[in-house]
C-alpha positions, 0 to 999 in steps of 0.5 A, a space after each residue: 622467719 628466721 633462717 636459724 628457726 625451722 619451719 613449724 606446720 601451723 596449728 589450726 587455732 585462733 591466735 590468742 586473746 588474752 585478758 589478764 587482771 592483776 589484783 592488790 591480793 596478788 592473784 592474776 585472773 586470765 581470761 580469753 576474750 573470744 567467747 564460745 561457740 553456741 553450745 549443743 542441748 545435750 549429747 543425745 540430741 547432738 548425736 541425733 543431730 549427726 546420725 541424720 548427717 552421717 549415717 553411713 559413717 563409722 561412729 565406733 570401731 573395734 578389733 574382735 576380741 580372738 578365742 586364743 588372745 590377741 585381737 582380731 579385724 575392725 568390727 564397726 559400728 555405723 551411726 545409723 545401726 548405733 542410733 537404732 540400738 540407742 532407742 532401743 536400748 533407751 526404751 528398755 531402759 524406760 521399761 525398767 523404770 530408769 531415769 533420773 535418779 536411777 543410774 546406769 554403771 558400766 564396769 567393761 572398758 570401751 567397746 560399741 556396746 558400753 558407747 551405745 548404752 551411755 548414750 541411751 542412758 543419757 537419752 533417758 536422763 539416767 546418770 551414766 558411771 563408767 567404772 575403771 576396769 582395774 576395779 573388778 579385775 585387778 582389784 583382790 577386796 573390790 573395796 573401791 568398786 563397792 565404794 563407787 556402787 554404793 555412791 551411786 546405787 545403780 540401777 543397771 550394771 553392764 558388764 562382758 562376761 565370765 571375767 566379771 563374775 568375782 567382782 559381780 558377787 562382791 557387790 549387792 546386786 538385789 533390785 539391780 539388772 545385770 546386763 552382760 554380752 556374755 552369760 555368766 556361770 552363777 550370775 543371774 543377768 540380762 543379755 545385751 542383745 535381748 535390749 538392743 532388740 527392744 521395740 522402741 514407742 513414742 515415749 522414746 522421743 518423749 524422754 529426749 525432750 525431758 533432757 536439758 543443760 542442767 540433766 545429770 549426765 555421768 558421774 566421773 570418778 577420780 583416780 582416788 590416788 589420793 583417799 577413796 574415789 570421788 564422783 564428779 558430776 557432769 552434767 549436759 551442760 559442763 560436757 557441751 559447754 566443752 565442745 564449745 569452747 573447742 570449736 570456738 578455740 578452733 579456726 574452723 571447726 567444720 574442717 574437723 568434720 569426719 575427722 579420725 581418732 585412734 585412742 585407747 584412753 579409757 571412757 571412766 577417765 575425763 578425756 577419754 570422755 572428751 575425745 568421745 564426745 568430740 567425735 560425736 561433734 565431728 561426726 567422726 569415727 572413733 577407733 578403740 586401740 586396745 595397746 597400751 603405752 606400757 613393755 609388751 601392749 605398745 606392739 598392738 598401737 603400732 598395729 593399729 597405727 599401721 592402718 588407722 593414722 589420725 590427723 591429730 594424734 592426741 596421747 599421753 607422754 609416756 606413748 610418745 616415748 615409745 612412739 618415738 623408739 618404733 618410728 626410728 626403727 621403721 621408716 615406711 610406718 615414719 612416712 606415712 605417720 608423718 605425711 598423715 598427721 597435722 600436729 600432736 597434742 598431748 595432756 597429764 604429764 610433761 614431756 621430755 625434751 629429748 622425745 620431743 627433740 627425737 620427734 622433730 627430728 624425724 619430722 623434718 626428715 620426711 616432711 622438711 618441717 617440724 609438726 606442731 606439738 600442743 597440749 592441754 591441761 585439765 581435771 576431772 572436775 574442769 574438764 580441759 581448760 587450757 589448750 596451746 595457741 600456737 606451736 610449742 617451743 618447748 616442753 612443760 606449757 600448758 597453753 591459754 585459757 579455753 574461751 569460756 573459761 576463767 584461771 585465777 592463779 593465788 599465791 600459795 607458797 612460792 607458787 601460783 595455784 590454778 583455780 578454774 571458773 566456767 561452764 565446763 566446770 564441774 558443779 560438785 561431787 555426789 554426795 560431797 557437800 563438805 567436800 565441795 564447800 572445801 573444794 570451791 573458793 569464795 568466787 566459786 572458782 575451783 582449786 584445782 592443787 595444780 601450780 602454774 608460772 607465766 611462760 612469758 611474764 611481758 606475754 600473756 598471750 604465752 601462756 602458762 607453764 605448769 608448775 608441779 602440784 601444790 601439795 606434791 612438792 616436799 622440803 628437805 631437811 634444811 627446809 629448801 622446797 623441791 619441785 617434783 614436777 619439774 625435777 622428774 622430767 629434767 631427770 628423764 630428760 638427763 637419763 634419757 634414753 634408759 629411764 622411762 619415768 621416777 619417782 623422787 623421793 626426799 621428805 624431811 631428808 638431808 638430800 634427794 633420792 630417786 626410784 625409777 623405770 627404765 626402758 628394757 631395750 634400751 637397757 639391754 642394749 647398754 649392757 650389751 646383753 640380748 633384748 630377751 636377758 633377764 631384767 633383773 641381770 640386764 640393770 645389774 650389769 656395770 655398763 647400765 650403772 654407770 651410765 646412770 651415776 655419769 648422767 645423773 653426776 652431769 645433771 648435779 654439775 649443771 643444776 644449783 642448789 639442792 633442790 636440782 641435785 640427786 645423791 642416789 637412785 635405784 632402778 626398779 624391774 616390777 613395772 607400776 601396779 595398782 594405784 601406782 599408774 592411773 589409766 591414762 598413764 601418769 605415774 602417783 608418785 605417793 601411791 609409789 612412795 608409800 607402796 615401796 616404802 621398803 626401797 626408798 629406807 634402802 635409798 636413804 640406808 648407811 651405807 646403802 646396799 649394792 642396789 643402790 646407785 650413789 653418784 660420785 662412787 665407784 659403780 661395780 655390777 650389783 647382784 640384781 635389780 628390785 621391784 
């Protein structure tokens, strides 16, 4: 090793096998060379096959949900009490005519009894549909949860009481059971608990032994950031064939048996569908982190990290932003947290070099060595198909192929988009026969509208490096193409430690603009004011303006061409709302362009208002910041 190079704990994964295959289109197809493990049947039957294992072990774990607010302590869910409640859950669901066909849609988020039911769901061959919750309880027209209904034509809704009824009442609920673990004024509905007692018979085993690869499993829907939802079916198949190719990536995946996870990523999005299963093949326990990486629901992740530190902590990168803020400031939870912990893995977004930086860090402090970071990259139609060989150098890889599955890169422009082909993949979306014609190529590879380069172009083995979106890259007016992708982290990188995330701005523009999020503390600690000050008088202030201009007019002076360079930036106070921030935490930057399309004409106004921060001008403190 090098003595300029510090020393990186090794990632438990087999060295990359990479084949690579050029073709005279100037596509590249990329493949592993070591193929999968043997894949399980089906989820059920690989839970059945742990319950025999581990049942004693905690299989799903919960804070109870206080009176006042707030969570209380751990209610736990061992295999075995979760194996009884699965039959008999799926013999109730039997007794009511569910199968295939006749669907399962749970509107509540994680929790013991949603984990249960879509087990018994799939026990039974009845497709399951977890549904965001931001759908019934944010939502004012409930048009996206009635759309997701009427695609499915579920037979059976679980829902946890009152806080469901308005979003209940919009929809058609003649011929469907209503299951909730609470009653609900003014909605007729079965109670959880009356299922789980449900007396399971033969037919129980029968249904299991219906299930096969090809069994529907759930219907996953898009974030529909983009138009109207889509439901991507998984089925049996695609969600083992996941497992296998992890196990196979994994140098040995017995020794992930029992494993620990702390998550709060939500069971409609595909990872968070993952990581449950992963835990169903360890024979793990999944602890449900009701915080959120997002100002005043991180405190309860850091409660939850105080007694429940996973061995491979797996997030989005807007956590470890804040991640990195808490663990500076508290050093017993930073020697515990790193003692514990044998690499990071994160997915949905770039990290920042300086998060990353931040994080290293503190890990040689403590451990006297760097913690590997890895990532993966994925879809909800792919699942996870790409995944770090080895230790990340820097931020922006995506990794290698999965074994068993195949990247093809096309040219589209002057980028490279991923097109994916393996069993993981996603056979098409319910209902979408145009969608999926459109949606498959010729090869019946998937277009994923994702771009990727080559890390090292002598190196296969390197990996790739995502490249932005296909389609979310934009021209300014003199037809110079800007990276979107590329642009937002090396503008959080430059901000950094103020801004929490951007948006950019510069369609068929003269130059580019930016709006974004900044960090309260630290923005309170910029402007000299107290962490309680008014946002809107914090970002006001002329210390936290000039900054930005300063930082932004270093990253200008080191960037080349227009493409790199910003000319303005506002910094917002309303945090993202809607279809703005999908649940897994990335911001939509059209959900934000077009939902703020007010703020983005004062970006581009002559002259601009006071809000407005123009790099290259004098900064005078402003009246107060905007939403």
């Amino acid at each position: 090793m090098s003595p300029h190079k510090p020393k990186v704990r090794a990632l438990p994964i087999r060295p990359a096998a990479v084949q690579v295959e050029h073709r005279i289109d100037g596509s590249v197809v990329l493949e592993q060379t070591t193929p999968p493990a043997p894949a399980a049947r089906s989820i059920p039957h690989l839970f059945a096959e742990r319950v025999v294992q581990c049942g004693n072990s905690t299989f799903v774990a919960k804070r109870e949900r206080l009176a006042g607010g707030g969570w209380g302590e751990w209610r736990r869910l061992s295999y075995g009490e979760a194996a009884r409640q699965v039959r008999a859950l799926a013999q109730a669901l039997l007794d009511q005519g569910l199968g295939p066909g006749r669907s399962v849609m749970i509107l509540s988020g994680p929790s013991p009894e949603h984990a249960v039911l879509a087990l018994a769901s799939q026990w039974v061959s009845a497709p399951v549909t977890a549904v965001a919750t931001a759908y019934s309880l944010l939502a004012d027209d409930f048009a996206k949860l009635r759309h997701v209904f009427n695609l499915c034509r579920p037979a059976m809704i679980l829902v946890e009481g009152p806080e469901y009824a308005r979003a209940l009442q919009a929809l058609p609920l003649a011929g469907v059971t209503v299951v909730s673990l609470q009653p609900i004024p003014g909605v007729p509905t079965a109670a959880f608990s009356d299922l789980v007692a449900t007396q399971p018979t033969a037919a129980v085993e029968d249904a299991l032994a219906r299930v096969t690869a090809e069994t529907v499993a759930r219907y996953v829907f898009t974030s529909g950031s983009t138009g109207a939802p889509k439901a991507v079916i998984h089925t049996q198949g695609t969600l083992c064939a996941q497992i296998a190719a992890r196990n196979a990536l994994l140098v040995d995946s017995s020794a992930e048996a029992g494993s620990t996870r702390l998550s709060w990523m939500p069971w409609n999005h595909i990872g968070g569908i993952i990581h449950l299963n992963y835990a169903i093949e360890d024979g793990g326990s999944y602890y449900i982190d009701e915080g959120r990486p997002l100002p005043g629901q991180f405190a309860e992740t850091l409660r939850n990290l105080r007694e429940v530190i996973p061995a491979e902590f797996n997030s989005v990168p807007i956590l470890y932003g804040q991640l990195a803020d808490a663990l500076e400031e508290d050093a017993d939870l930073r020697t515990r947290f790193f003692k514990t912990v044998r690499y990071f893995c994160y997915s949905s977004a770039a990290l920042s070099e300086d998060i990353f930086e931040r994080i290293q860090a503190m890990a040689m402090e403590t451990l006297g060595e760097r913690v590997a970071f890895c990532t993966k990259y994925g879809t909800t139609e792919v699942q996870a198909v790409t995944h770090s060989a080895r230790p990340m150098e820097r931020p922006g890889e995506i990794g290698v192929p999965y074994p068993g599955a195949k990247i093809k890169l096309v040219p589209y422009g002057d980028k490279l988009e991923m097109r994916v082909k393996g069993d993981m993949v996603s056979p098409g979306y319910l209902g979408g026969e145009e969608i999926n014609r459109e949606a498959f190529d010729e090869e019946s590879y998937y277009r994923t509208g994702d771009a990727a380069a080559f890390a090292d172009t002598a190196d296969p083995g390197a990996g790739l490096v995502f490249d932005g979106r296909v389609t979310e890259n934009f021209k300014l007016s003199t037809g110079t193409w800007v990276s979107v992708g590329a642009l937002r982290v090396a503008l959080i990188e430059a901000l950094a430690p103020l801004v929490q995330d951007a948006v950019i701005a510069g369609h068929d523009r003269d130059y580019i603009a930016v709006l974004a999020w900044p960090k309260l503390d630290q923005a309170a600690r910029l402007a000299g004011l107290p962490p309680g000050a008014p946002l809107s008088d914090t970002l006001a202030t002329e210390p936290v303006r000039r900054f930005v201009a300063e930082r932004l007019a270093a990253h200008n002076a080191r960037s080349h061409g227009s493409s790199l360079k910003v000319a303005r930036l506002m910094l917002l106070e309303e945090p993202p709302v809607g279809d703005e921030q999908a649940e897994k935490g990335y911001i939509n930057q059209r959900g934000v362009l077009s939902r703020r399309a007010g703020l983005v004409a004062d970006l581009y106004a002559d002259p601009p208002g006071p809000k407005v921060i123009v790099v290259g001008a004098e900064q005078p403190a402003a009246a107060a910041a905007v939403g």
